[in-house]
LUMGURO-412383 format. One record per residue: residue in one letter; z negated, x negated, y of N, C-alpha, C, CB in turn. Coordinates in steps of 0.02 Angstrom, whole numbers, padded with zeros to 5 digits, always signed. Last residue first. Glycine has a CB too. Layout:
residues N
aZXYZXYZXYZXY ...
This chain:
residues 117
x-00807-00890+01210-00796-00928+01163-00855-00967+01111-00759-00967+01196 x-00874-00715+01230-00891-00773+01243-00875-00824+01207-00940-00774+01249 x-00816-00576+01209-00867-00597+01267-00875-00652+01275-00926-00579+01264 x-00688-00506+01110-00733-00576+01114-00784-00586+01207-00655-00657+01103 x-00650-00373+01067-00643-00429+01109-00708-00471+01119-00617-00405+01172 x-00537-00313+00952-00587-00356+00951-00581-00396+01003-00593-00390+00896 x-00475-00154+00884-00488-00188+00954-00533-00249+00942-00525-00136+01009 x-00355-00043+00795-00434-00094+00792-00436-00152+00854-00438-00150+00705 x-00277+00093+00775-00287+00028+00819-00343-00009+00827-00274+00038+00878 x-00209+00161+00639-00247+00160+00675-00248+00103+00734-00291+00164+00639 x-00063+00195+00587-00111+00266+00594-00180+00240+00629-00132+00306+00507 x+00103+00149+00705+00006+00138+00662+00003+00203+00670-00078+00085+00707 x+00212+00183+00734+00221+00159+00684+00156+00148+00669+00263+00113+00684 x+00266+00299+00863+00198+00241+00835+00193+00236+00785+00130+00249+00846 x+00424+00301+00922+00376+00318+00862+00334+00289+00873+00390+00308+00798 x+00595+00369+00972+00513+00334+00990+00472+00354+00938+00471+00362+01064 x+00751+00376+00897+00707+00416+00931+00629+00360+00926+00703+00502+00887 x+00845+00321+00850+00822+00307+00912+00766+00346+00935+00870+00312+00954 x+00850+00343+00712+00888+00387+00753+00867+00371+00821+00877+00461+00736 x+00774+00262+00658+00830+00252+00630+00884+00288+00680+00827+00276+00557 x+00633+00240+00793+00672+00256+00721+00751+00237+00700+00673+00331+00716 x+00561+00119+00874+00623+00166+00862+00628+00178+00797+00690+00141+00885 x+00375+00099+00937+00448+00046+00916+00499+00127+00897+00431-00031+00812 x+00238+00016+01014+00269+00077+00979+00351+00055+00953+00270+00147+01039 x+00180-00118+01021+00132-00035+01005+00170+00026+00989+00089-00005+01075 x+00256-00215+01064+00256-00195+00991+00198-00128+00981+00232-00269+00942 x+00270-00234+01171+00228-00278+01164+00207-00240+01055+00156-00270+01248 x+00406-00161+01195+00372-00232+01219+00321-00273+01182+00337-00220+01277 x+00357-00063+01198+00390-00077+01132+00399-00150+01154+00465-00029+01109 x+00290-00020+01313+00243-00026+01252+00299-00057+01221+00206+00043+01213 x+00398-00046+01423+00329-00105+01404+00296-00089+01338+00259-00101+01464 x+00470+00063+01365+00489-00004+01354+00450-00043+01356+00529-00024+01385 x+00383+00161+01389+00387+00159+01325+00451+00080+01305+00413+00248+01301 x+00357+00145+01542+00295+00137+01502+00320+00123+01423+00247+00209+01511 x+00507+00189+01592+00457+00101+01594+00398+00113+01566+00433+00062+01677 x+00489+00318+01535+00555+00273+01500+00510+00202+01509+00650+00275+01554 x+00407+00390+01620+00389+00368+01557+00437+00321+01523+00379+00423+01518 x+00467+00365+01756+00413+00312+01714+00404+00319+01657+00348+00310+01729 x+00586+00427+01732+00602+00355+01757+00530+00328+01730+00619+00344+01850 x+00542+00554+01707+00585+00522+01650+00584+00465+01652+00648+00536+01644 x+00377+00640+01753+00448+00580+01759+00491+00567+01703+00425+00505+01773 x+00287+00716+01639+00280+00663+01692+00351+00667+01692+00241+00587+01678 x+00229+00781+01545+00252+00829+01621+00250+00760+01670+00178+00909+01656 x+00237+00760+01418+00194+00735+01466+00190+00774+01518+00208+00676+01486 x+00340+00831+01366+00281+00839+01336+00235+00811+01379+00277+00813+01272 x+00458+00785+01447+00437+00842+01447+00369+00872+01429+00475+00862+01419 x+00413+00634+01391+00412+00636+01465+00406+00724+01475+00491+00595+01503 x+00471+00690+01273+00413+00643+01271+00403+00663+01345+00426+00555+01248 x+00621+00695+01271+00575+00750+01262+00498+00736+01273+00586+00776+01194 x+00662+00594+01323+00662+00645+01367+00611+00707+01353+00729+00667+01368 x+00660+00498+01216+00603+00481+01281+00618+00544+01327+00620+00395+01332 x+00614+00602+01061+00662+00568+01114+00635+00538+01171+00707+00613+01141 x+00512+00565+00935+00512+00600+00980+00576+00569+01040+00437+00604+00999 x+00388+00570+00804+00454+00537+00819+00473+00567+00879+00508+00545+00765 x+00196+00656+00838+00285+00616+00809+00336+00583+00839+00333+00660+00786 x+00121+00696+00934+00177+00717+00905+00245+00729+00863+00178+00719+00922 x+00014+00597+00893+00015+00639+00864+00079+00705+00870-00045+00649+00876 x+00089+00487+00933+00075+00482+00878+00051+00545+00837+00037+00436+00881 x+00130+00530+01082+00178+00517+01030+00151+00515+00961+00211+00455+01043 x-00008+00551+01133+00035+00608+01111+00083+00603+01083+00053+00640+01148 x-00059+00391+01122-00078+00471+01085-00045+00502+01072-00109+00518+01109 x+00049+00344+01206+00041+00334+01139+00009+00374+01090+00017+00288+01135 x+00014+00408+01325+00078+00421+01305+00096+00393+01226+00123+00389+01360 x-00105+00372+01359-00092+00457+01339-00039+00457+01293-00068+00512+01404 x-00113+00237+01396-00134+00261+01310-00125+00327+01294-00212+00252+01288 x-00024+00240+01477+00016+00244+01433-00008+00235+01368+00059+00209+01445 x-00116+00299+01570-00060+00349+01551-00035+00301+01518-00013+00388+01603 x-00206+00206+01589-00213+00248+01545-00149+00310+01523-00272+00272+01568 x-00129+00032+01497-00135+00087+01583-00156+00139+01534-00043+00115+01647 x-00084-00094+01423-00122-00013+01409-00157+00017+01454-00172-00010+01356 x-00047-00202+01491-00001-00175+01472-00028-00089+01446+00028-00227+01420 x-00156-00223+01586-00089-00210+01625-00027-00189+01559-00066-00292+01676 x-00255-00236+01509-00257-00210+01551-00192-00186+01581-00292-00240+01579 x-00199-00362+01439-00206-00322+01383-00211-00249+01448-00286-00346+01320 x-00217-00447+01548-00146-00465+01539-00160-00394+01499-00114-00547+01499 x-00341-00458+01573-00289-00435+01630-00216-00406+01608-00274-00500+01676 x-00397-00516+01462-00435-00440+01463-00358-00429+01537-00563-00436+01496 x-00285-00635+01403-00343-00591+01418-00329-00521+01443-00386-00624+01468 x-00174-00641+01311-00213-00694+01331-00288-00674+01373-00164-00736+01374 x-00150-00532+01161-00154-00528+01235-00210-00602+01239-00192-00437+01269 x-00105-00526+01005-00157-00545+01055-00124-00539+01109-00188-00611+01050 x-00095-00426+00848-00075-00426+00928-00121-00463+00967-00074-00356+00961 x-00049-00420+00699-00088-00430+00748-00063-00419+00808-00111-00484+00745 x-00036-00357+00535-00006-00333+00592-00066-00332+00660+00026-00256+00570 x+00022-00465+00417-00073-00459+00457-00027-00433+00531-00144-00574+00472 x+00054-00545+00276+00086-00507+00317+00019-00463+00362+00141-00460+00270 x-00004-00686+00200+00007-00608+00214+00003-00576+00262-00023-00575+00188 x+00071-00799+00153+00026-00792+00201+00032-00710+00182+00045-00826+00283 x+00087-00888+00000+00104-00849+00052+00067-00836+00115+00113-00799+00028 x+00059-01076-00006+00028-01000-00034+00075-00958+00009-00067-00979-00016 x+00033-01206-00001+00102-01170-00029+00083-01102-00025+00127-01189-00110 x-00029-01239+00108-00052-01235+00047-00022-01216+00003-00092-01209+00044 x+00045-01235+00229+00012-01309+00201-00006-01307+00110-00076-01325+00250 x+00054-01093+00229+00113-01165+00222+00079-01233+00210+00160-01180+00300 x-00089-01078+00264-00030-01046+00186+00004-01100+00203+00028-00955+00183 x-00094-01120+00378-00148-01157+00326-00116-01120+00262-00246-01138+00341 x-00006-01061+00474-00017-01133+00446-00034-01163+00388-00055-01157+00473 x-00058-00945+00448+00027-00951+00454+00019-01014+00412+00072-00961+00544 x-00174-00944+00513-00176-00920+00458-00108-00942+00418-00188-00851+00467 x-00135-00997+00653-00178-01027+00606-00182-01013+00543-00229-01023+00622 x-00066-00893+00749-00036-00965+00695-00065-00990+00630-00043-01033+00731 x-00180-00852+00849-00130-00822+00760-00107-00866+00715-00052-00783+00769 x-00218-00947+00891-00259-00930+00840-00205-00902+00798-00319-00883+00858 x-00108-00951+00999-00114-00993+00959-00161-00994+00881-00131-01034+01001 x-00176-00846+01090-00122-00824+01057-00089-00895+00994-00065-00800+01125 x-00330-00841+01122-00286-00885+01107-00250-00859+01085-00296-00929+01078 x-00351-00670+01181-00390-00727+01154-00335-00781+01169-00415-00719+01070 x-00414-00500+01113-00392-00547+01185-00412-00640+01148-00467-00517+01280 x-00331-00423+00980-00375-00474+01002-00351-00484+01086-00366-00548+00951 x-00279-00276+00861-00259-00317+00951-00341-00341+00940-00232-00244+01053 x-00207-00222+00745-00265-00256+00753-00253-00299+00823-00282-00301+00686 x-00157-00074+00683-00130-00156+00719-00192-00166+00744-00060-00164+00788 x-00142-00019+00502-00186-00019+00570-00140-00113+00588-00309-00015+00551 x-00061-00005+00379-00039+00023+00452-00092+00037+00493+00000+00086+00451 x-00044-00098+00236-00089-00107+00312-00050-00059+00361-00088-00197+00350 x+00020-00037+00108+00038-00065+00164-00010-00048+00223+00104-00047+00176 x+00000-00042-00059+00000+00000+00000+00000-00044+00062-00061+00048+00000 
């Protein structure tokens, strides 16, 4: 069965690697670990505004969805929701179906932020 939680860190974006590494060194596989870091709390801030954690909610619980029809479901704009669902697919929080249509590909989102190296 397949991991469908994404796991976002603030942090070293170099940490990811590490796991990568230490399989290839070891011949081993690595396994497949659906992460996300943001370098900090600004950078993770500016990409998950709260309208575009709405706009990930209501896609996930509406489903697959066009960006016109999405923006109808919002009662927002076409022009922003379109730039909110390119920064999310940006940063990989949401992504396209086979039919273009918008999706959230997780059933959950796990958060770990670190207070203090």
């Amino acid at each position: 069965m397949l991991n469908n939680t994404l796991f976002i860190s603030i942090g070293n974006i170099d940490d990811d690697f590490v796991d990568v590494i230490e399989a290839w060194e070891s011949g081993k596989s690595a396994q497949p670990v659906n992460k996300l870091t943001f370098e900090s709390m600004a950078g993770f801030l500016s990409y998950l505004t709260p309208k575009r954690w709405e706009l990930l909610t209501v896609l996930r619980q509406q489903g697959h969805q066009s960006i016109k029809k999405l923006s109808e479901i919002l009662k927002r704009d076409y022009k922003n929701t379109h730039t909110d669902v390119k920064a999310l697919m940006e940063c990989g929080l949401i992504g396209k179906d086979e039919e273009g249509r918008v999706c959230v590909p997780w059933d959950s989102i796990e958060t770990h932020l670190q207070l203090a190296a």
